[in-house]
C-alpha positions in Angstrom: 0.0 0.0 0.0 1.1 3.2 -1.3 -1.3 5.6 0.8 -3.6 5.5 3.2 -5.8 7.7 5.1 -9.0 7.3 7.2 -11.3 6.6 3.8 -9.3 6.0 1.0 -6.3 3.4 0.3 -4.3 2.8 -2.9 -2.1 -0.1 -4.0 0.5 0.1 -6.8 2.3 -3.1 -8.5 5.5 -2.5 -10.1 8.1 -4.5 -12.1 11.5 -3.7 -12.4 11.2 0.0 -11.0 7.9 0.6 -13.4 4.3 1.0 -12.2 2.2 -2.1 -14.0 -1.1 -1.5 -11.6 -2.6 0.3 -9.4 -6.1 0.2 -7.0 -7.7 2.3 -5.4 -10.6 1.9 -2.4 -13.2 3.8 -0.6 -13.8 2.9 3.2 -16.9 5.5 3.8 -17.5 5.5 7.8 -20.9 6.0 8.1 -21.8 3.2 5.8 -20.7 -0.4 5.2 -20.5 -0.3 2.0 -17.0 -0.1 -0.2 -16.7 1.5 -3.4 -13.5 0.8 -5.6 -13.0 3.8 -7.6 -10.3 2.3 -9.6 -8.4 -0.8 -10.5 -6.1 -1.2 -13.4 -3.3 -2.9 -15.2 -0.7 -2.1 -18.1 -2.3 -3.6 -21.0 1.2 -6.0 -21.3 0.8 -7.3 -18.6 -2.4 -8.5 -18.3 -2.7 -11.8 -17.7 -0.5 -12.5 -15.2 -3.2 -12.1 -12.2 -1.8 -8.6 -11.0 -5.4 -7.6 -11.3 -7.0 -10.5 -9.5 -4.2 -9.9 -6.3 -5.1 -6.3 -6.3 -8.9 -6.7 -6.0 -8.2 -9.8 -3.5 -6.4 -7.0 -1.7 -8.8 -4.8 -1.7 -11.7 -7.1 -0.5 -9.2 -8.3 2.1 -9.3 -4.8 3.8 -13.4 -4.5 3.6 -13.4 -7.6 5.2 -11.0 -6.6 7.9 -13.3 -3.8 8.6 -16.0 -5.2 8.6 -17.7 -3.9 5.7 -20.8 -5.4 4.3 -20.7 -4.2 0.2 -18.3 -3.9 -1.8 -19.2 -1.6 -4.8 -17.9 -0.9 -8.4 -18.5 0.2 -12.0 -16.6 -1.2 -15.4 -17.2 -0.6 -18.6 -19.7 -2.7 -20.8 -17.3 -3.6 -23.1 -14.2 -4.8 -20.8 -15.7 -8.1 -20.9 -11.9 -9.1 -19.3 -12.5 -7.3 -16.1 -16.1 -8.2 -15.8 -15.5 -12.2 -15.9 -12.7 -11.5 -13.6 -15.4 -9.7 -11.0 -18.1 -12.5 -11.3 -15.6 -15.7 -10.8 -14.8 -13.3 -7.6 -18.7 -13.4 -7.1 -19.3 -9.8 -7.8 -23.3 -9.3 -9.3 -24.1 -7.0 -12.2 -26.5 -4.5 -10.3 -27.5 -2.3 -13.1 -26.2 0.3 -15.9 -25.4 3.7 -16.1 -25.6 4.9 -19.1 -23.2 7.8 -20.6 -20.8 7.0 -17.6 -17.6 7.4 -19.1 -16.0 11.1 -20.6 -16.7 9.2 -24.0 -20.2 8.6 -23.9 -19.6 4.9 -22.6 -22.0 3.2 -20.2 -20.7 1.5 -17.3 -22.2 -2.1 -15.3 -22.2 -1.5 -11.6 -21.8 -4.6 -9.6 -21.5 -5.6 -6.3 -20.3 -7.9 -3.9 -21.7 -9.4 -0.7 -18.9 -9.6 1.6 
């Protein structure tokens, strides 16, 4: 873990002295629910479960504080990251469309922790 503060922790994965991923995690206190706000991997290296650790990490830490929900939202067409979400039992919750800066929707899922 790169940073942490009382709501918000990022991960980084690097190889040879450059960054390959990085993750980053909401803890809100006043609910029990966790909202990753990003997760993401050099295209290169996909493949090679640097994705799958960093989300492992990340539910890890909601479980460790006893968070209920974890929360997220992908885009429709990165098929990749959405199988990767469901084997870890993430459900597709719903669609927002227009989500992204280029007109994009987005799936929101969740997971029961």
């Amino acid at each position: 873990m790169i940073f942490k503060s009382d709501t918000y922790k990022i991960w980084v994965c690097s190889f040879k002295g450059t960054l390959v991923g990085y993750s980053i995690i909401s803890f809100p206190k006043k609910i029990k629910k966790a909202r990753i706000y990003s997760i993401a991997v050099l295209k290169k290296f996909h493949g090679r479960g640097i994705g799958r650790r960093l989300l492992m990490k990340m539910v890890k830490e909601a479980q460790k504080g006893n968070y209920e929900k974890i929360s997220l939202e992908v885009a429709v067409d990165n098929l990749k990251a959405i199988t990767l979400y469901e084997k870890l039992n993430f459900l597709k919750t719903g669609l927002k469309k227009g989500y992204y800066s280029d007109g994009k929707a987005a799936m929101t899922m969740l997971l029961h922790l």
